[in-house]
N, C-alpha and C positions, 0 to 999 in steps of 0.2 A: 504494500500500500504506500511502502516512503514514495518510491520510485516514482507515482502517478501523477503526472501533468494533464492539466488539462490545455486546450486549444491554444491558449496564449500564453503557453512557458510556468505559470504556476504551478506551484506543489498545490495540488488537491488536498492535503491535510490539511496545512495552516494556512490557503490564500496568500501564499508568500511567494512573489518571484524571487528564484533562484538567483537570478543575476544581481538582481536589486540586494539580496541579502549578501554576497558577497562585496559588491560594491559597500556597501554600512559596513562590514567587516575590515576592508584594504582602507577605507578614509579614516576610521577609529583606529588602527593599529596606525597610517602616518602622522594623525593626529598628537597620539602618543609618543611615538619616535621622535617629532621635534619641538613636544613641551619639552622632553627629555632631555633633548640634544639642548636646549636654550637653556636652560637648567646650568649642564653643564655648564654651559658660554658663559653667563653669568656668576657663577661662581671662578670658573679660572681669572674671569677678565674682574671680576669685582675689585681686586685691588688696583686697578690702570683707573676704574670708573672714579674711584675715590678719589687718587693721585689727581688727576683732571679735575674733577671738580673742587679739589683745595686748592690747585693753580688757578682757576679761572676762578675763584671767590678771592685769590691773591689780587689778582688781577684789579678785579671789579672795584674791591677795596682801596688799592691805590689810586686809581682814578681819582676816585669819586671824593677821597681827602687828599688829592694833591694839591688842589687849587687852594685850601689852605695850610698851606706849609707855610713856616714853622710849627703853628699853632696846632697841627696834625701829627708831629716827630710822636710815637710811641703807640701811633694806631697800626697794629698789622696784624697779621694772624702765619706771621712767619714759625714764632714759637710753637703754636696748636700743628701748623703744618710738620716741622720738624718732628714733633711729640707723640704725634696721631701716629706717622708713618714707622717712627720707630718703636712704637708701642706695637702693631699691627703685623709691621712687614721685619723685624728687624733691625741692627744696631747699621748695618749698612744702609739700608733703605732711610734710615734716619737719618744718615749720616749726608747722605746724597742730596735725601730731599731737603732736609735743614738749607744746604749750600745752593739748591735751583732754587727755592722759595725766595731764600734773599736776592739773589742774582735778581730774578724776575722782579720782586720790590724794588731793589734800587732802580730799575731800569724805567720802570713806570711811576713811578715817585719820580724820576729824574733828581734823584740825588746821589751821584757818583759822587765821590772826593776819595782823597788820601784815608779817609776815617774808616770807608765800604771795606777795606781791607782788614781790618780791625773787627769789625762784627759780626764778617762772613765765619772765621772759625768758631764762635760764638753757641752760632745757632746748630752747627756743625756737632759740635760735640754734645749740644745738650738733644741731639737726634740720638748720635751714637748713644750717649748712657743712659736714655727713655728704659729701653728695656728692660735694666738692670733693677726699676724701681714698678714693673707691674702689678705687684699687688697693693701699688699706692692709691690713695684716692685721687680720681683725674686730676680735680680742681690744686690740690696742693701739690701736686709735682709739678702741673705747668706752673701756678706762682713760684712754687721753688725756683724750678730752673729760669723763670723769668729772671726772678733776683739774684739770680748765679751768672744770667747772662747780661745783666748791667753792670755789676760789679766785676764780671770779667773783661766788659768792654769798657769801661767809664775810666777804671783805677789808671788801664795806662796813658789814655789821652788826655786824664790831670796829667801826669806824671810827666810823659813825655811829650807832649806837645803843646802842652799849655792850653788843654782844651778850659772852657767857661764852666767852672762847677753848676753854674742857675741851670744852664742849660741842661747839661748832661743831668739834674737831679728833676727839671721838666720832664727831659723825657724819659726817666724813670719811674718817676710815679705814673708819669702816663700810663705806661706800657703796659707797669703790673697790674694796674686796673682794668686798663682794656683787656689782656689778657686773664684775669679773673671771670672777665663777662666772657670772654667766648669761649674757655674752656667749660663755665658752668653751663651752658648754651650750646653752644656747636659743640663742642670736643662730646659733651653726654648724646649729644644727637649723635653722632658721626661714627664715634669708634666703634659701637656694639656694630654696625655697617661691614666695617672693614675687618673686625675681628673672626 
């Protein structure tokens, strides 16, 4: 009785064409095959999606307080960027991206000087030792390292170049503020992400 077709290709039991039910069959199985495969994708690529999108919010951010600089020194999210990726990917990954985040700031800031030299190792190593402090709470490792990374960049350009204390203690307290908000804000959005 399986066997029996009637006139126009259905199966005489269940009023079902054949063909029709095969076809429901090969669309449900490709349909599975590249939730599947996208699945995949996303997960391999999720940490490149992250990396992007904290360069281009790097981005965004300088722009948008360039046109008030001075008055802007201490807004970035260079530290969150450095901190995220080495929390996530890595003491290299931190280490890397710490060094393009700033690159990328100074260049859309348009603030190059003798100093950019000075702050790029900065952000560099507080990527590198992110790792080493994962079971930390977000919000107090980045002020940590923020205030590790002003007092690593500040001390020597009193020292040796006569930098302006006002200034460099401006944009210190800036920074660590700003940096308080967007690690309690973005870094709590972001990492479970990348994690």
């Amino acid at each position: 009785m399986d066997d029996e077709q009637d006139s126009h290709g259905h199966d005489a039991q269940y009023g079902i064409r054949r063909g029709h039910l095969w076809q429901r069959r090969s669309v449900s199985f490709y349909l599975l095959l590249s939730t599947f495969g996208l699945l995949i994708f996303i997960a391999v690529l999720r940490g490149w999606f992250f990396l992007g999108l904290l360069l281009a919010l790097n981005i965004v951010l300088s722009l948008a307080v360039r046109p008030f600089k001075p008055f802007s020194n201490g807004i970035e999210i260079n530290m969150l960027s450095a901190v995220l990726a080495g929390l996530a990917y890595g003491s290299v990954a931190g280490t890397v991206f710490g060094g393009v985040s700033m690159i990328i700031n100074f260049i859309f800031m348009k603030r190059l000087s003798m100093f950019s030299m000075l702050a790029l190792p900065g952000y560099m190593v507080a990527g590198f030792l992110a790792p080493s402090f994962a079971g930390a709470d977000l919000v107090s490792l980045g002020v940590g390292m923020t205030i590790f990374y002003n007092l690593l960049n500040s001390l020597p350009i009193l020292a040796f170049f006569r930098g302006n204390a006002g200034k460099c203690l401006v944009f210190g307290v800036t920074n660590v503020l700003f940096n308080a908000f967007v690690f309690s804000t973005l870094g709590k959005l972001l990492l479970p992400g990348m994690m």
